[in-house]
N, C-alpha and C positions, 0 to 999 in steps of 0.2 A: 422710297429708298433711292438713291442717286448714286452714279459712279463708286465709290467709294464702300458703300456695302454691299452694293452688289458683287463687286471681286470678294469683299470678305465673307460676305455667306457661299462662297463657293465650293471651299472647304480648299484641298490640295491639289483636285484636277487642273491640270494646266488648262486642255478644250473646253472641262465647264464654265470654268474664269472667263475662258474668250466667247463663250454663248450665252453667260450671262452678261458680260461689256457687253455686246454686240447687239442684246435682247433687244432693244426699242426700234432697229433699224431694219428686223428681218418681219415683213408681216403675212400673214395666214400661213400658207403652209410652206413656205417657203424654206424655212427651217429642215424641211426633210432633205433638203441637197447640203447637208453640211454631216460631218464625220459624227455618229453617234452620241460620243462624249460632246459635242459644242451643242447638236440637238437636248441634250439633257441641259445643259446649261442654259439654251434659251430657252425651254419647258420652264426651269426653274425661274429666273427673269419674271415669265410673263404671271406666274405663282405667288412670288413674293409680293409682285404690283397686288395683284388681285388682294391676298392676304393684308398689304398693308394699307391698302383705300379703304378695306372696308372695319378695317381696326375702331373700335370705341376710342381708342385714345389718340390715334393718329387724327379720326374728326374731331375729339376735343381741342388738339394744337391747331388743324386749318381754320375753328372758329376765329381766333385771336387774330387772325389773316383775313378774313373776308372782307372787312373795308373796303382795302388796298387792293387785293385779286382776285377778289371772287370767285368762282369757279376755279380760277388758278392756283389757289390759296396750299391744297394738295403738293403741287409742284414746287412749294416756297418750301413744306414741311419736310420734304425730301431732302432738300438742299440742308434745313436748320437740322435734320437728324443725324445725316453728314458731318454736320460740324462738332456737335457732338459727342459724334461717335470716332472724331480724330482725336480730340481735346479729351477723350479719357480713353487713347488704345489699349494702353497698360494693362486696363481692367477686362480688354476683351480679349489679347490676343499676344500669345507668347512672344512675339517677335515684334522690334521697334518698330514702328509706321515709317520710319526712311527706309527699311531694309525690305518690307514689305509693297512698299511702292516702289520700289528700287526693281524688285522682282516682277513686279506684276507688270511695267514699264517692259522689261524683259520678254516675258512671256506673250504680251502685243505685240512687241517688233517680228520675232520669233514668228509669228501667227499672220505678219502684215499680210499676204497674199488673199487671204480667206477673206478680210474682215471689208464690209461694204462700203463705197467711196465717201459715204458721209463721213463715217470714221477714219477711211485713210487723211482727211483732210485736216480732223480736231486736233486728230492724234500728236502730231510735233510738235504744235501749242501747250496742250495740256501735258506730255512728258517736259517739254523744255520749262515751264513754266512751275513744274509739280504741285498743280496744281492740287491733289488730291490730297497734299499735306495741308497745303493753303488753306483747305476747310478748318481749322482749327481756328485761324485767328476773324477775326468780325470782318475787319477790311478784307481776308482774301474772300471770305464768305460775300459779300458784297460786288464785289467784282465779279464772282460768278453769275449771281443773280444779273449784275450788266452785262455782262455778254451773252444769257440768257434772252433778254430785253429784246437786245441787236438782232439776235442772227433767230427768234422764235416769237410764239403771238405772247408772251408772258408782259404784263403792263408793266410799265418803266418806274416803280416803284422798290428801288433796293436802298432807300432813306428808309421806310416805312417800314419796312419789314427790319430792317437793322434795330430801327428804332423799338418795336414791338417786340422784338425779343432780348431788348435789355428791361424792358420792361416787365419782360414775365416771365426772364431769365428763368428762374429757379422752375416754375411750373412747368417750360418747356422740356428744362432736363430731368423732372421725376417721369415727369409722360414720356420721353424718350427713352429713360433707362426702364421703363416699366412692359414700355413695347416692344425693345431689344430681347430683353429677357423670354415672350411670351414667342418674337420670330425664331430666337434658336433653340427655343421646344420645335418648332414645327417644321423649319429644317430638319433640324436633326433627327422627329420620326418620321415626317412625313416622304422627307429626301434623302432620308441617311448622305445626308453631309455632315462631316466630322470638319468644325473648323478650332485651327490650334488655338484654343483659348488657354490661359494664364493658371499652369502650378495642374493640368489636369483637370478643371471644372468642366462640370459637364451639366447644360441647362436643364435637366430634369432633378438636382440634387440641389437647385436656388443659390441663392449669394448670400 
């Protein structure tokens, strides 16, 4: 899961939002010097990671990757789930994806003091840029993947990966929608996060 589901499995907590952004940058225990609510949120983060590396279907998608990332193939899947998971908000979540990143945008600046200088640094990029919308289309998706490239050890491979998930399009997004459905069972009992999903659904009652 990447930027993008992580604020959305956070349910309505503004601190958990900001501890789960924040999750990848705080390590060991560090986390205990932040306000309760952001500690649950980076609890949840480092949850969801663990829950969705070790998902059957999350490794079905990083096979289709290995070529091109090997070992990295996980962190391409995150990014492709992302995309996904913009390209059909509708179906998850009451509230448009502009008004939602719009808020979430919000709820960091609101937060800037707390959050660690890695993040102060991405931060005015990725709001100026909205970028978290941007997952929706192949090129913005691409472009992450490059500035991934740049500033991390991920191989310089966002042809290949674009390429392989037009290719197996359709596969990718039954495996995504299959493992979305199974993360917000397990939020929802494991974390009681309530996230506003579309008309009242509630992931133990199916689609």
């Amino acid at each position: 899961m990447n930027f993008l589901a992580h604020l959305y499995l956070s349910g309505e907590s503004e601190k958990v939002k900001v501890g789960n952004f924040i999750g990848d940058y705080i390590k060991g225990k560090k986390y205990m010097n932040y306000h309760p609510d952001v500690q649950k949120g980076i609890i949840l983060h480092r949850n969801i990671d663990h829950f969705t590396d070790k998902h059957p279907l999350v490794i079905q998608s990083s096979q289709k990757l290995k070529d091109g990332f090997g070992r990295y193939s996980g962190v391409v899947v995150d990014l492709i789930y992302d995309h996904f998971l913009a390209n059909y908000w509708s179906e998850y979540h009451s509230s448009s994806i502009e008004q939602f990143v719009t808020k979430s945008h919000e709820i960091l600046v609101k937060n800037y003091l707390i959050l660690p200088n890695k993040v102060k640094m991405f931060l005015p990029f990725l709001i100026q840029s909205r970028r978290l919308e941007s997952y929706a289309h192949l090129d913005g998706l691409q472009t992450a993947l490059d500035i991934m490239a740049r500033r991390t050890s991920l191989p310089d491979q966002s042809e290949y990966a674009i390429d392989t998930l037009q290719e197996h399009y359709k596969d990718f997004e039954e495996e995504f929608k299959s493992f979305m459905k199974d993360m917000l069972i397990y939020v929802t009992n494991e974390h009681h996060i309530n996230v506003a999903t579309p008309n009242g659904w509630h992931p133990n009652e199916g689609r």
